[in-house]
N, C-alpha and C positions, 0 to 999 in steps of 0.2 A: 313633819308630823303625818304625811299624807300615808307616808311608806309603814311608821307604825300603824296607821287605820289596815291599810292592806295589809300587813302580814298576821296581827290577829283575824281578819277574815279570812283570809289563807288558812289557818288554822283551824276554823269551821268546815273552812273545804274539807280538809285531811279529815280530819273528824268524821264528817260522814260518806270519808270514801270517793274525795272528786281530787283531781287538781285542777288551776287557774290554767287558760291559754291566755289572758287579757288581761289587763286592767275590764274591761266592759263586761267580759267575761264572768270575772270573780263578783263584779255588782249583778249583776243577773243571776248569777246563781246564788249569790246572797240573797236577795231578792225574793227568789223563787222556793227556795230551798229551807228557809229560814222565817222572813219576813211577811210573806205572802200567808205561809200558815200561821201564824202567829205566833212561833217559838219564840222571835225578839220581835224587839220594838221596829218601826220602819225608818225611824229617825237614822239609825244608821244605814241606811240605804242614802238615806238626804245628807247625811254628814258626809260619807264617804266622796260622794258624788259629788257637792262643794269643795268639800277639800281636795280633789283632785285637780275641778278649775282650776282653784287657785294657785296649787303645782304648778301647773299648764303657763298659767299666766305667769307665774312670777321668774318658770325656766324660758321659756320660749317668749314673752313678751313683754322680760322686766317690769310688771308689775306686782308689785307688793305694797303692803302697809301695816303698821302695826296692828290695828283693829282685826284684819284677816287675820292675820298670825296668829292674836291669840284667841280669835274664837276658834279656829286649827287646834289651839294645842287643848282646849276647854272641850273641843268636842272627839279630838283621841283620848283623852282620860278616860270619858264616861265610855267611850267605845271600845277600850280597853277592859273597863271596871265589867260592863257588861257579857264580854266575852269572854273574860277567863272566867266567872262566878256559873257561868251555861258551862262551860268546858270540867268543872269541877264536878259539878253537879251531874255532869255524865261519865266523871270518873278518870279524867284526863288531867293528869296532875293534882298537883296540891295547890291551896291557894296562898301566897307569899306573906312572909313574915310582917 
């Protein structure tokens, strides 16, 4: 789920003209770019960023658990919902059936 959080932020990137060098990167300029002005909410800055720990941990330190998991997948939805309806709304696709 971490990787759909990133690649709809990726998408904001492209939208206004950046690409990601990072992971650290693409939260910083989400951040910055996005968040800090208050285009979106900053929850996604805080999801993103958890849900990458948890990445971290569960590639590199076999840890995982259900509870992580699905608050991972509970908070790519709404991170999802949020970024295509901004991307629509400036004209970048349409929004799915």
């Amino acid at each position: 789920m971490h990787y759909s959080m990133f690649h709809a932020c990726k998408s904001l990137l492209f939208s206004a003209g950046y690409v990601e060098k990072s992971h650290e990167c693409l939260i910083a300029a989400i951040e910055e770019l996005f968040t800090d002005r208050g285009i979106l909410p900053p929850a996604i800055v805080s999801d993103l960023r958890r849900a990458k720990t948890a990445r971290e941990a569960a590639d590199y330190g076999l840890t995982y658990g259900e509870a992580s998991a699905n608050g991972t997948v509970q908070d790519a939805e709404q991170i999802f919902d949020i970024i295509s309806g901004y991307l629509v709304k400036q004209g970048f696709g349409a929004p799915s059936p």
